[in-house]
C-alpha positions in Angstrom: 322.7 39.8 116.9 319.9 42.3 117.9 317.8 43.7 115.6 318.4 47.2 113.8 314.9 47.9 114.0 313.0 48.9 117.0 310.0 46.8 117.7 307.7 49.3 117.1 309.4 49.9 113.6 309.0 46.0 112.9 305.1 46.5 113.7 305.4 49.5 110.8 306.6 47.0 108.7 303.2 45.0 108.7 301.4 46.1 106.1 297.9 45.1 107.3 299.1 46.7 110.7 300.6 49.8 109.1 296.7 50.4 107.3 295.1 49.3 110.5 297.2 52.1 112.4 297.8 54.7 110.1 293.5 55.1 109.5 292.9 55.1 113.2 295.4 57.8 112.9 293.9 60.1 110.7 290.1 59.1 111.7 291.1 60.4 115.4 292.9 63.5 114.0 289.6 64.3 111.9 287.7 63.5 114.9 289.6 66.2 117.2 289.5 68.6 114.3 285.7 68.2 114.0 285.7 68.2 118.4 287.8 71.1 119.1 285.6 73.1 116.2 282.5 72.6 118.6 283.9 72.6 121.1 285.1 76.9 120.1 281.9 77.3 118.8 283.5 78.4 115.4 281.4 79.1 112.3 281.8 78.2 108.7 283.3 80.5 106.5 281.6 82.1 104.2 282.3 82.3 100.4 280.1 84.2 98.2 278.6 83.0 95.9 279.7 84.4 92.3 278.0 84.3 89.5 280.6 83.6 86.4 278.0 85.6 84.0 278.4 89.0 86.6 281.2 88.3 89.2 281.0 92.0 90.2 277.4 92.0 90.6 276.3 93.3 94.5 276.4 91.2 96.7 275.0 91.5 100.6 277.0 91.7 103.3 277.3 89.1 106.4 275.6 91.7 108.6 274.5 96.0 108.1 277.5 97.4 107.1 278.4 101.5 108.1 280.6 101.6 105.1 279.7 101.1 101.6 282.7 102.1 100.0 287.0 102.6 101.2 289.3 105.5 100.1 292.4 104.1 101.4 295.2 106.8 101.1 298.9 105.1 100.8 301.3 107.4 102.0 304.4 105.1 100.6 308.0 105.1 102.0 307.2 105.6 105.9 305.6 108.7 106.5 307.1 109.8 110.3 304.6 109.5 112.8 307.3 111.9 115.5 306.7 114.6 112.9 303.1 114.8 112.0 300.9 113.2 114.5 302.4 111.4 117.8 302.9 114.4 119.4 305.2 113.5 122.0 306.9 116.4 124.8 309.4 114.7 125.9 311.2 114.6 122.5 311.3 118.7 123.2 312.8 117.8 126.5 315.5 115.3 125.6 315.9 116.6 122.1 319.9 115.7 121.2 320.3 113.3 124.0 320.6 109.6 124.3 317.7 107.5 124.4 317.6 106.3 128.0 319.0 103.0 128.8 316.0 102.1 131.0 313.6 101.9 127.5 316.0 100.9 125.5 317.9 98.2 127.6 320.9 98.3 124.7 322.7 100.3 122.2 319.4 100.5 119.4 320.5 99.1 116.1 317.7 99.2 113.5 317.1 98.7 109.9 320.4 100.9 108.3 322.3 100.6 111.8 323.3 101.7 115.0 320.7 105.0 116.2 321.9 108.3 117.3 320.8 110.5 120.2 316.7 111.9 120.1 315.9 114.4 118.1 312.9 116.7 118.5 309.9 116.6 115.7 311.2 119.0 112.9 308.0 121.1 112.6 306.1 122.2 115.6 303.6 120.6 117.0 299.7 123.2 117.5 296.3 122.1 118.3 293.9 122.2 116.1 290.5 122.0 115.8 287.5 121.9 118.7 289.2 119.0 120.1 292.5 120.6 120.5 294.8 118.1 118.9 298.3 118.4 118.6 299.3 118.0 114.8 302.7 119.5 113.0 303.3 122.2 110.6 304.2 119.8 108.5 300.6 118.7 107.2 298.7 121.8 108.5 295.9 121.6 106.0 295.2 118.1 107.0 296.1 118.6 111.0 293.3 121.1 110.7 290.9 118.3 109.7 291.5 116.7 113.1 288.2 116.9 114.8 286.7 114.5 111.5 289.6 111.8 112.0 289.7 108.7 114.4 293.7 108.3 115.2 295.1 104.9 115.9 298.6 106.2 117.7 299.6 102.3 119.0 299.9 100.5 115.2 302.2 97.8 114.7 303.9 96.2 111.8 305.8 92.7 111.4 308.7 93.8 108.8 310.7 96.7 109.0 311.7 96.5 105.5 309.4 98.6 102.7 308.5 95.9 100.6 307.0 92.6 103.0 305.9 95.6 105.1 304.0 97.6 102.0 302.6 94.1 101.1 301.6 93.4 104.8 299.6 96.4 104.9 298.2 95.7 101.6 297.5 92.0 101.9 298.0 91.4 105.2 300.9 89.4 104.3 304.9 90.1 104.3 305.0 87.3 101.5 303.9 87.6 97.9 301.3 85.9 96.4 298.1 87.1 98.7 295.3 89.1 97.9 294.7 92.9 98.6 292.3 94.0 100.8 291.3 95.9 98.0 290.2 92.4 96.0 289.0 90.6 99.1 286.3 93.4 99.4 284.9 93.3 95.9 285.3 89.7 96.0 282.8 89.4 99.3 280.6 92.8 97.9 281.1 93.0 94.2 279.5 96.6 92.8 277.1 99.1 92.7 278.8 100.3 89.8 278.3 98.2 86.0 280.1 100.8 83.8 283.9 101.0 85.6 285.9 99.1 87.9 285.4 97.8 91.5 288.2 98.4 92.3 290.5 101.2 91.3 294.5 102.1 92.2 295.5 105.7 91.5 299.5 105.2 91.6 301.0 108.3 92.6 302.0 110.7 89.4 306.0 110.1 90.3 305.0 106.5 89.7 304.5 103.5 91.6 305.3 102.1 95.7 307.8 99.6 96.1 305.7 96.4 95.1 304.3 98.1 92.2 300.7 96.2 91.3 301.0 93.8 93.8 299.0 96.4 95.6 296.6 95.9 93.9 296.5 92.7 92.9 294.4 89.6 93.4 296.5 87.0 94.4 294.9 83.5 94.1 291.2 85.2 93.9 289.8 85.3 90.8 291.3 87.6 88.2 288.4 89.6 88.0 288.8 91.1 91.4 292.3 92.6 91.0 292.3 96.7 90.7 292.6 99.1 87.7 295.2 101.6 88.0 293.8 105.0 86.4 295.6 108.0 87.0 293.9 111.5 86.4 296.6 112.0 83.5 297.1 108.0 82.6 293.9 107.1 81.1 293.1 103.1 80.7 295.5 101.8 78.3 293.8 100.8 74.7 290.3 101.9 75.2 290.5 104.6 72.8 288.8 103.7 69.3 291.3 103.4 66.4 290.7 107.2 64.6 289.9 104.5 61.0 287.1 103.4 63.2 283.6 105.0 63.0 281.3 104.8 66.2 278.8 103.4 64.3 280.8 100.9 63.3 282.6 100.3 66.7 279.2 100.0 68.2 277.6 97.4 65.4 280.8 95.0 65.4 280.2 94.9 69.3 276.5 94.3 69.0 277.7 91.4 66.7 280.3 89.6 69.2 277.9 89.9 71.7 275.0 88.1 70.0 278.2 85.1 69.0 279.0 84.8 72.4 275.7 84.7 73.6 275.4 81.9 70.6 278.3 79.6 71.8 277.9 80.2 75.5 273.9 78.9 74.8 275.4 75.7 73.3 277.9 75.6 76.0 275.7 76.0 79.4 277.6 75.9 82.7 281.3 77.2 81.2 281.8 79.4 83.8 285.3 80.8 82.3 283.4 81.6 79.0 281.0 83.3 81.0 283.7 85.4 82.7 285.4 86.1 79.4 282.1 87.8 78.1 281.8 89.4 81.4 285.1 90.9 81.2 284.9 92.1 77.5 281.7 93.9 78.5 282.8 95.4 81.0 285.8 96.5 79.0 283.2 97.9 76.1 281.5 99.9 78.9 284.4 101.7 80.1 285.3 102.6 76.6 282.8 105.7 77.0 282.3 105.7 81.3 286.4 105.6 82.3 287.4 108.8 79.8 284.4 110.7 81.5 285.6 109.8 84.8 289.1 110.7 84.0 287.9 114.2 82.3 288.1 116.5 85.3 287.2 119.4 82.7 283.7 119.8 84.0 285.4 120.7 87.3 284.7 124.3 88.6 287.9 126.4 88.7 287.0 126.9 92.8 287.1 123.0 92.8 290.8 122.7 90.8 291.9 125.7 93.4 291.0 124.1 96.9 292.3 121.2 96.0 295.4 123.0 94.5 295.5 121.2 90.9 295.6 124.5 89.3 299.4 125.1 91.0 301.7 126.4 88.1 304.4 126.5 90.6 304.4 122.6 92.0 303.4 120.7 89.2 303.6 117.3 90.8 301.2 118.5 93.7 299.1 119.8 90.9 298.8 116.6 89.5 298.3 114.9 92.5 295.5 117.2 93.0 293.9 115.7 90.1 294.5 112.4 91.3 292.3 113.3 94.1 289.5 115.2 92.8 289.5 112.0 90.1 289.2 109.4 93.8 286.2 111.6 94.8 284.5 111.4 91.6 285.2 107.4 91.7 283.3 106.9 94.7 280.5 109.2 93.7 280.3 106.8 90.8 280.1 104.1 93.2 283.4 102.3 92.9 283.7 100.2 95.8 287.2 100.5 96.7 290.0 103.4 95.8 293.3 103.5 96.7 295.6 106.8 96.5 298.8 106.4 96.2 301.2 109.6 97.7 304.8 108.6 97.2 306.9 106.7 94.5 310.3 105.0 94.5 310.9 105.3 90.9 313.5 108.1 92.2 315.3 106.3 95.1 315.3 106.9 98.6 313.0 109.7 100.0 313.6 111.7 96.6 309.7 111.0 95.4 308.4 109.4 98.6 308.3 109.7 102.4 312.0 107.5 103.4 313.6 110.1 105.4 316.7 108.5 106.2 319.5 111.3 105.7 318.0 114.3 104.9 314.2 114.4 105.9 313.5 118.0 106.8 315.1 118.8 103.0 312.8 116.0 101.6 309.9 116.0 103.6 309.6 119.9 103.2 309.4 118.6 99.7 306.7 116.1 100.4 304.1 117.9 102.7 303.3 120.4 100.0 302.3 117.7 97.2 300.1 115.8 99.9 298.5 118.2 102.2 296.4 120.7 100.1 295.0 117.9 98.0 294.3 115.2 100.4 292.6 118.1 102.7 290.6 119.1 99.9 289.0 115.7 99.0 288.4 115.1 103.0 286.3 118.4 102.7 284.7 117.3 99.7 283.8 113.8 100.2 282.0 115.5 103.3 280.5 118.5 101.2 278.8 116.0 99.3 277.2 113.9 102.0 279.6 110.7 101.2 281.5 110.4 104.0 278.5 109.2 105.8 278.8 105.7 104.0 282.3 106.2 102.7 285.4 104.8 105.0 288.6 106.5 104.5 291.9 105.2 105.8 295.0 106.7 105.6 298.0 104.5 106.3 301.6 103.5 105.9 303.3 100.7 106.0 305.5 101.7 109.1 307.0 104.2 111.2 309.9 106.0 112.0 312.4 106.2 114.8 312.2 109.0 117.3 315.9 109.2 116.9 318.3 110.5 113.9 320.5 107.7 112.7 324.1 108.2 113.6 326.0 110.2 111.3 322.5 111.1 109.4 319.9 114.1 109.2 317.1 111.2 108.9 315.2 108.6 111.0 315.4 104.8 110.2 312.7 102.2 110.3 310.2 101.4 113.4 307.6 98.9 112.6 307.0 99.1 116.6 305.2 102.1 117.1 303.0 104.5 114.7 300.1 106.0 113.6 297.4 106.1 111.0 293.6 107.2 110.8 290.6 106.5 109.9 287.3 108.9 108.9 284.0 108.6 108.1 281.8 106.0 108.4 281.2 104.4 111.1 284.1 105.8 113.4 284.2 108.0 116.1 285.7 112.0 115.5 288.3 113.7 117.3 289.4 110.5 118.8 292.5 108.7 119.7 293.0 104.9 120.2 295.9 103.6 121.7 299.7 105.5 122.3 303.3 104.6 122.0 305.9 105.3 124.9 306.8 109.0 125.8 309.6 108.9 123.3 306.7 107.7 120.5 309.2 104.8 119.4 306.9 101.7 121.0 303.2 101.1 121.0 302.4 100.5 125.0 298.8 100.9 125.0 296.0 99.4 123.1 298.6 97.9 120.9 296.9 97.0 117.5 298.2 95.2 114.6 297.6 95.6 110.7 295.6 92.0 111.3 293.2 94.0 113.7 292.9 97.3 110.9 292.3 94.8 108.4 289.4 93.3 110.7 288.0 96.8 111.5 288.0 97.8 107.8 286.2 94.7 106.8 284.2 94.7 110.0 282.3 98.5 108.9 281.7 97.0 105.4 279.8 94.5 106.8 281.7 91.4 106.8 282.7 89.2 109.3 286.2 88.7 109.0 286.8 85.1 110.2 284.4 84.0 108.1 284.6 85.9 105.1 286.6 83.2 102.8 288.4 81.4 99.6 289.6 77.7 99.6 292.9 77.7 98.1 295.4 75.0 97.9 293.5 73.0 100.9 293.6 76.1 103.2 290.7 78.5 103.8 292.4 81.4 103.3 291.7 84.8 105.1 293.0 88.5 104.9 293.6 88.6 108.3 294.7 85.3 108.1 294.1 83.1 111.7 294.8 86.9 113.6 292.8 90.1 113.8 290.4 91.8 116.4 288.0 94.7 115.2 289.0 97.5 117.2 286.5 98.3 118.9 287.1 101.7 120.3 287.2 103.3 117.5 284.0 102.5 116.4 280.8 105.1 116.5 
């Protein structure tokens, strides 16, 4: 009777033979790895170096960086590209038609179903500015800011779902668990600031986007580097001194804990996580008295609140967006590395507090424009007024875009992770200039096609950092924020 088991199995069985094998094995795959790394003239990565005592301390960058600092403004529920700034004529030709068969090669079914015929953008389309761009109604204040911003028409996303596709523009991940680009910058660059936060969220006043803090979070990086969400009207949470508590005393009982820990961490040299404990404690002491004054926007002049529209009686959530705003410009002034401004919520449900037309988007995005375009203007102006938008980078992004068709049976466009835009401004990028382009209908990127891998790349590229190399060793991976993708995009830089 034949054997059951093949001879090469019966070899397996050996044990010396199965050793003998099994090294040569993993000797020749470490010996390809180590040969095809040559071979690609790949570099190391780079970790920084932190020190456990100051983990924000500066740190240099790979190269001279363009950018010191990033506003990143998070319009969140899928602001339309087809109604603000893809302008696109043949949507004014074909409005109420089918899209053609010849682009679309099938009956389109997208995120909430099957598509209905084109529709025109719902606000018309001017130029504006020196450079003559066409922008919508919809965002006028901003549209006329046009000549300052670098546009990226041809942006891609991998989900066409809110939440992976929100945490893919944050993290450059649709899974959870990842850094945000937020924390991978101060992780690589640390601060120029010792008194607040290298990192700071500003969630919109309605409340928060779809994946909440993991926005903001720090994912498997140390704790240290996650962001702080401050609010112009939601102060830190329990950094005010109990009333029972003098300042005198408040200020002796920390003089005390300091020279304790100083005490044990002396006979305890080299514990890096009491280090960090101290660290963060101090840094927590010094925001007691820095992150109230930041917050205060009373020493604000009353032309200030106006441009920026935070003294509006009649639309108090644009007001206090507004605030939100002039409390991002004062931030980076202070020399926070990174903010991010949130516009949009989903505390309310679908396109009620953020930018998810689906069913009635003229109705809810002539509720929308308002609260953004004043106040994000405004702080455009200002960052420039005040000389920061030479070093500052400011990107304003969502995490998709949206059909150039209504959905059947709807007022409102679905889902398009294929095709849409966002901008950059500031440092290091060129003005009144447009990257890339989706088809005539502006449903598909066709030209210069870029991904949230490559914006990631460009982002980290003006800060200074090299992002293949820039990384942290988790789980027996180097781990990346572009992960093994990304190309800076080159034609948008200066």
């Amino acid at each position: 009777m034949p054997s059951p088991i093949s001879l090469p199995g019966i070899r397996l069985l050996d044990r010396r033979g199965f050793l003998r094998d099994t090294g040569s094995g993993l000797g020749g795959i470490a010996l390809a790895s180590m040969l095809g790394t040559a071979a690609s003239g790949a570099e190391p990565p780079i970790r920084p170096v932190i020190d456990p005592a100051r983990p924000l301390a500066p740190r240099a960058p790979h190269f001279p960086p363009r950018a010191k600092r990033v506003l990143v403004i998070f319009c969140s529920g899928a602001l339309s590209q087809v109604d603000t700034f893809d302008y696109k004529p043949e949507l004014l030709r074909r409005h109420d038609t089918p899209l053609p068969e010849s682009v679309s090669g099938e009956k389109v079914i997208t995120f909430q179903g099957e598509q209905g015929n084109l529709i025109k953008p719902q606000w018309e389309f001017r130029p504006r500015g020196q450079s003559g761009t066409m922008t919508s109604d919809l965002l006028p204040r901003l549209g006329a800011l046009a000549d300052r911003m670098c546009f990226i028409h041809s942006m891609t996303a991998k989900s066409n779902t809110h939440g992976p596709a929100e945490s893919q523009m944050a993290t450059g991940f649709t899974l959870d668990g990842f850094p945000s680009m937020g924390a991978w910058t101060t992780y690589a660059l640390g601060s120029e600031c010792d008194d607040l936060p290298a990192f700071v969220a500003i969630p919109d006043p309605r409340g928060v986007p779809q994946i909440g803090p993991r926005q903001w979070a720090s994912g498997f990086l140390p704790a240290v580097f996650q962001g702080t969400p401050l609010g112009a009207d939601r102060p830190v949470p329990n950094l005010a001194r109990p009333a029972s508590l003098s300042e005198a005393t408040d200020g002796a009982t920390r003089d005390f804990i300091r020279r304790l820990n100083d005490d044990h961490l002396a006979r305890n040299p080299g514990d890096s996580d009491l280090a960090a404990r101290i660290a963060a404690y101090e840094l927590a002491g010094r925001m007691q008295l820095s992150a109230p004054r930041v917050a205060d926007l009373s020493g604000e002049s009353a032309s200030t609140l106006t441009s920026y529209g935070a003294d509006d009686a009649a639309n108090p959530t644009k007001a206090r967006f507004a605030r939100n705003c002039i409390l991002a410009r004062k931030l980076l002034e202070q020399g926070v590395r990174f903010v991010q401004l949130f516009n949009g919520a989903y505390a309310m449900g679908e396109g009620v507090g953020n930018w998810d037309g689906h069913k009635t988007l003229v109705d809810q995005y002539s509720v929308h424009g308002p609260i953004l375009d004043q106040p994000a203007a405004a702080l455009l102006e200002d960052l420039e007024a005040r000389g920061l938008l030479d070093d500052t980078l400011v990107a304003f992004v969502t995490e998709f875009g949206r059909m150039p068709t209504f959905q059947k049976g709807a007022s409102g466009r679905d889902h398009n992770p294929a095709g849409f835009t966002v901008w950059l401004a500031g440092a290091g990028v060129k003005r009144a200039w447009h990257h890339g382009a989706t088809d005539e209908f502006g449903w598909k990127a066709v030209e210069d096609v870029c991904t949230i891998y490559d914006l990631h790349a460009t982002i980290l590229h003006l800060l200074g950092l090299d992002h293949t190399r820039l990384s942290y060793y988790h789980n027996g991976i180097e781990r990346r924020l572009t992960d093994v993708h990304g190309h800076v995009i080159k034609g948008v830089l200066a």
